[in-house]
VMD Tcl script that builds the backbone (N, CA, C; Angstrom):
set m [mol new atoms 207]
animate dup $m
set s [atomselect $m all]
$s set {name element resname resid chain x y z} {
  {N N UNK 1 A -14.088 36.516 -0.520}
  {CA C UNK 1 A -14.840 35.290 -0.292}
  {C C UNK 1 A -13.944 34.102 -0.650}
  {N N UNK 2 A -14.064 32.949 0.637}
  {CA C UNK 2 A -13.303 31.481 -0.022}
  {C C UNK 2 A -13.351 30.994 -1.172}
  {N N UNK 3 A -12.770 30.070 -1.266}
  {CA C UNK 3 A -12.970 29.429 -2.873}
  {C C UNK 3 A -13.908 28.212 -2.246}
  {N N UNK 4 A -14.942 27.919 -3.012}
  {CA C UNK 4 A -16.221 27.224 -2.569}
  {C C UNK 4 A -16.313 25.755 -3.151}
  {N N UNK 5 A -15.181 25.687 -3.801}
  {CA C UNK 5 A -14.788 24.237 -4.913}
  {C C UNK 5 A -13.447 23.246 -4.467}
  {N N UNK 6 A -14.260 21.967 -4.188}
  {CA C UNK 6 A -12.998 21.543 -3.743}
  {C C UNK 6 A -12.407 20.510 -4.958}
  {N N UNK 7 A -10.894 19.784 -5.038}
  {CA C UNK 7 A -11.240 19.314 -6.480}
  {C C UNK 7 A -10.483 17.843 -5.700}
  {N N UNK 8 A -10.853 16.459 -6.468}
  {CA C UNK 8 A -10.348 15.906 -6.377}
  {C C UNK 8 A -10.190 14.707 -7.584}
  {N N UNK 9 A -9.082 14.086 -7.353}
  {CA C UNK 9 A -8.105 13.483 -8.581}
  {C C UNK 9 A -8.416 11.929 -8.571}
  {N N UNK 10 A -8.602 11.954 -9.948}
  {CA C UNK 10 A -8.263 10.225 -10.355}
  {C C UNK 10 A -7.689 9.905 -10.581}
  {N N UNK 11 A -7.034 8.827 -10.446}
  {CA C UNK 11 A -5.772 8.739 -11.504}
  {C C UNK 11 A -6.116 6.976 -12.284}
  {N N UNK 12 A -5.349 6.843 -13.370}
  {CA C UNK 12 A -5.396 5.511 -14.100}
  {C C UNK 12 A -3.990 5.318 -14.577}
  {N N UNK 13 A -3.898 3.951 -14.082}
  {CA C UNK 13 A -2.612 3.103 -14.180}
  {C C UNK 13 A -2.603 2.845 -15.817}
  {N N UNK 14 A -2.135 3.642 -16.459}
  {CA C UNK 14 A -2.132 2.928 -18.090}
  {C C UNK 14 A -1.746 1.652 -18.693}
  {N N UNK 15 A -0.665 0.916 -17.560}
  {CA C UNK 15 A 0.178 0.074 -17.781}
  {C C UNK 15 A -0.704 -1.351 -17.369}
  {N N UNK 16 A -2.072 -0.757 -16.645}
  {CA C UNK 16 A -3.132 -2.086 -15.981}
  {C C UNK 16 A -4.327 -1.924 -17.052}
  {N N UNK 17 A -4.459 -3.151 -17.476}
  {CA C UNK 17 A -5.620 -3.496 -18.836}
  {C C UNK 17 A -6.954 -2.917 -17.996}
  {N N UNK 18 A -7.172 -3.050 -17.041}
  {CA C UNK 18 A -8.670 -2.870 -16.142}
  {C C UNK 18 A -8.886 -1.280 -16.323}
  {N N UNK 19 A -7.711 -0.635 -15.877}
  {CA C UNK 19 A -7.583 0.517 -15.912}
  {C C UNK 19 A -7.857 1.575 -16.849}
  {N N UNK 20 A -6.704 0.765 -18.109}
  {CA C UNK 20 A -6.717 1.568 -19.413}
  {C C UNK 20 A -8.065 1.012 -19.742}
  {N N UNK 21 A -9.021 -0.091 -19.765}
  {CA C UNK 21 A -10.120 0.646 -20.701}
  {C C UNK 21 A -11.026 1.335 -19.939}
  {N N UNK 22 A -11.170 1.364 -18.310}
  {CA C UNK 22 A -12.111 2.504 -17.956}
  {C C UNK 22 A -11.759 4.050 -18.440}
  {N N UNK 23 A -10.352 3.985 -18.299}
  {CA C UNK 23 A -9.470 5.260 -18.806}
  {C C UNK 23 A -10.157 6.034 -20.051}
  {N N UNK 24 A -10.395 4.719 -21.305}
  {CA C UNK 24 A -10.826 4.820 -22.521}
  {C C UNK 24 A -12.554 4.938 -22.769}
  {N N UNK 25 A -13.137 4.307 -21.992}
  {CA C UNK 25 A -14.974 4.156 -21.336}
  {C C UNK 25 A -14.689 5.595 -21.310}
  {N N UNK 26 A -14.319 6.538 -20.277}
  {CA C UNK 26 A -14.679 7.463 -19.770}
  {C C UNK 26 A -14.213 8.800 -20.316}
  {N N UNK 27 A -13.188 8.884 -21.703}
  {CA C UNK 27 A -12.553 10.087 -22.152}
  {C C UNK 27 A -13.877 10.369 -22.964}
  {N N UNK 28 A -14.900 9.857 -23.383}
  {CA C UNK 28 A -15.847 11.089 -23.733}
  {C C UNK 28 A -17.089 11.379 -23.084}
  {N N UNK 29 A -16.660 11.028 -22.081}
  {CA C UNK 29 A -17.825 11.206 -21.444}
  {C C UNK 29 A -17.229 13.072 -20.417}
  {N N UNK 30 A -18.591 13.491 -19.626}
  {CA C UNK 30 A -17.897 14.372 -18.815}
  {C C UNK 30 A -17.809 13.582 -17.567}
  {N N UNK 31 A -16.090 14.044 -17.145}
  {CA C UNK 31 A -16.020 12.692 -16.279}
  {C C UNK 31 A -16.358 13.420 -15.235}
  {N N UNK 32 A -16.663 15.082 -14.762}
  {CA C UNK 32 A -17.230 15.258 -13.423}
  {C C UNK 32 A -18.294 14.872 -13.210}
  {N N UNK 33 A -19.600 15.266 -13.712}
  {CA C UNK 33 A -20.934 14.940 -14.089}
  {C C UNK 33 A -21.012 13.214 -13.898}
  {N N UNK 34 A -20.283 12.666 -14.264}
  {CA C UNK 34 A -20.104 10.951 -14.341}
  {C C UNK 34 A -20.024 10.486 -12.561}
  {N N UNK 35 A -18.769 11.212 -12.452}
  {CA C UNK 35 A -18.501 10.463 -11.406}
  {C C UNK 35 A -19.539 10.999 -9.829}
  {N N UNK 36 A -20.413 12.128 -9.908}
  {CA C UNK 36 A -21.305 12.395 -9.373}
  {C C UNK 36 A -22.448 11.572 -9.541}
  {N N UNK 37 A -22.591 11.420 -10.595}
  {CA C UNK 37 A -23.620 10.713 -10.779}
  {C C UNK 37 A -23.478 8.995 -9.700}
  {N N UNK 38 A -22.474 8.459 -10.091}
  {CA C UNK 38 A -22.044 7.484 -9.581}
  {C C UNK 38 A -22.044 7.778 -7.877}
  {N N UNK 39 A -22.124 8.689 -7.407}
  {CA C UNK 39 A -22.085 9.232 -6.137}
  {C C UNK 39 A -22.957 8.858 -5.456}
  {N N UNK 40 A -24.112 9.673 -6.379}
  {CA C UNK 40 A -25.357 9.938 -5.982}
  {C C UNK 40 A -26.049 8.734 -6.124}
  {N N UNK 41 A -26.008 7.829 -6.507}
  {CA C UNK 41 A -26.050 6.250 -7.220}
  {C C UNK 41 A -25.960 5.782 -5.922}
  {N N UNK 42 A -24.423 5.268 -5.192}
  {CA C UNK 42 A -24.075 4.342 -4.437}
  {C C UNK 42 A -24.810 5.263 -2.629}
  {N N UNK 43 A -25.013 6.838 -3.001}
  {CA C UNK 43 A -25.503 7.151 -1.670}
  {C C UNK 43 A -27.153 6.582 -1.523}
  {N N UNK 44 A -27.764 6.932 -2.952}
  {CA C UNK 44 A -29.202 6.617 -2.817}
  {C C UNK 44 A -29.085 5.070 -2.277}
  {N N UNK 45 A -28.577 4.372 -3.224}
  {CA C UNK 45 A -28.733 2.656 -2.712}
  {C C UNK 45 A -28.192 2.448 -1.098}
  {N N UNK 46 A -27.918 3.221 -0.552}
  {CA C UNK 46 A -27.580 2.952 1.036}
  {C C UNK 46 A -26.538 2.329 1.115}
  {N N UNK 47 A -25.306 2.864 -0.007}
  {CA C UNK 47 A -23.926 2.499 0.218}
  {C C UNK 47 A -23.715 0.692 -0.501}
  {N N UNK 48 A -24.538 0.112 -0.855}
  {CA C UNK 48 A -24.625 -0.979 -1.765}
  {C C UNK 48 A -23.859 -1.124 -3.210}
  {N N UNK 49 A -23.992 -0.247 -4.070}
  {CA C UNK 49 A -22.973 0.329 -5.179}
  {C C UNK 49 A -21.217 -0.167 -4.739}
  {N N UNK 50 A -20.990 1.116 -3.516}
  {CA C UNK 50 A -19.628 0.595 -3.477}
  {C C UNK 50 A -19.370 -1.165 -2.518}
  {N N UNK 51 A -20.056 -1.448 -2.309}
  {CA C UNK 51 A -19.946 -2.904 -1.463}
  {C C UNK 51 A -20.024 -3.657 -2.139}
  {N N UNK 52 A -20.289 -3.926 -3.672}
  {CA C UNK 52 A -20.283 -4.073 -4.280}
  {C C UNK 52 A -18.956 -5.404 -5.131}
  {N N UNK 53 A -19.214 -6.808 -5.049}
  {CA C UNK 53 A -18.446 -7.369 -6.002}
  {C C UNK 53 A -18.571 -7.701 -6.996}
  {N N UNK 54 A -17.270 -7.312 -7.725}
  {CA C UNK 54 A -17.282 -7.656 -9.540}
  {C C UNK 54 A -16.402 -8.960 -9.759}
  {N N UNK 55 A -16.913 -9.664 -9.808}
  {CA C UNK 55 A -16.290 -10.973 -10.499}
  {C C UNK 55 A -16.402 -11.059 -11.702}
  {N N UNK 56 A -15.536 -11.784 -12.519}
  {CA C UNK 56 A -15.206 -11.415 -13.906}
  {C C UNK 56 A -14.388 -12.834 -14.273}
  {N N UNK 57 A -14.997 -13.852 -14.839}
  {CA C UNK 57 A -13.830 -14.907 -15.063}
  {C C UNK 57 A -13.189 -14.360 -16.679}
  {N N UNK 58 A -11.904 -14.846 -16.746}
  {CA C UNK 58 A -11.330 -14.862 -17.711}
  {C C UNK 58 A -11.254 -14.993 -18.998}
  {N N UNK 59 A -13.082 -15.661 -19.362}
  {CA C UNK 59 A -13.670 -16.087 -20.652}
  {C C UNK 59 A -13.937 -14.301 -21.253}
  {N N UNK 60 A -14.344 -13.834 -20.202}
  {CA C UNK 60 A -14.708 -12.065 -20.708}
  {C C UNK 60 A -16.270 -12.127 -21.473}
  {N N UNK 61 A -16.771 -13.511 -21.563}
  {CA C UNK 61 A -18.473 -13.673 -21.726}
  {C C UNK 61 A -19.212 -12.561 -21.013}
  {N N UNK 62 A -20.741 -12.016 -21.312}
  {CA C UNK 62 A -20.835 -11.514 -20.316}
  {C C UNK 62 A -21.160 -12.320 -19.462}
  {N N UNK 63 A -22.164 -14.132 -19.834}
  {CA C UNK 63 A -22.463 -14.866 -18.699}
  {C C UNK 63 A -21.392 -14.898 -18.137}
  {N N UNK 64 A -20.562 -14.286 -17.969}
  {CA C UNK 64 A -19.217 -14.819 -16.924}
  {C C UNK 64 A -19.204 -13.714 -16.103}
  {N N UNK 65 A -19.595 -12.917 -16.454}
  {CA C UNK 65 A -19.740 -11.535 -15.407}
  {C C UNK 65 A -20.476 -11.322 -14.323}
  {N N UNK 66 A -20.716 -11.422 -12.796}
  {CA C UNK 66 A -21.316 -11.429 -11.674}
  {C C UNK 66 A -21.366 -10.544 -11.182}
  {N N UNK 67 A -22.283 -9.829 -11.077}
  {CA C UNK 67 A -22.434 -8.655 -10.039}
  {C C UNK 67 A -22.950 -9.085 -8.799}
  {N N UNK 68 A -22.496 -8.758 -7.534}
  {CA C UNK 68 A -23.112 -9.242 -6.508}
  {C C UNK 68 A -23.231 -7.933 -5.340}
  {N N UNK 69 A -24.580 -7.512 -5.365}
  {CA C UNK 69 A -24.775 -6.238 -4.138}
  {C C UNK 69 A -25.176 -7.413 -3.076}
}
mol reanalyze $m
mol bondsrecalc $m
mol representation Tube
mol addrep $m
């Protein structure tokens, strides 16, 4: 019988601040379970999740933080 699992890779730029702390967000979490979840997230919302802009000014407030679906 085939192998029924397909796998695929993340990778994180250590050397990019954005990067390294999702890098750091996500080492205790289980990151398969996570990133399914997030899947299943942006499929339920009808693809809205990933269309998704993050604006972020430079103050790092959260009032400075914009999410816009």
């Amino acid at each position: 019988m085939g192998n029924n699992r397909k796998i695929k890779s993340v990778s994180f730029d250590l050397t990019d601040d954005l990067e390294r702390e999702l890098f750091s967000y996500i080492e205790s979490k289980n990151f398969s379970k996570y990133v399914k979840q997030l899947i299943l997230l942006d499929k339920m919302s009808g693809g809205r999740i990933i269309k998704m802009k993050i604006l972020q000014n430079e103050n790092k407030n959260d009032e400075d933080n914009i999410l816009e679906l």
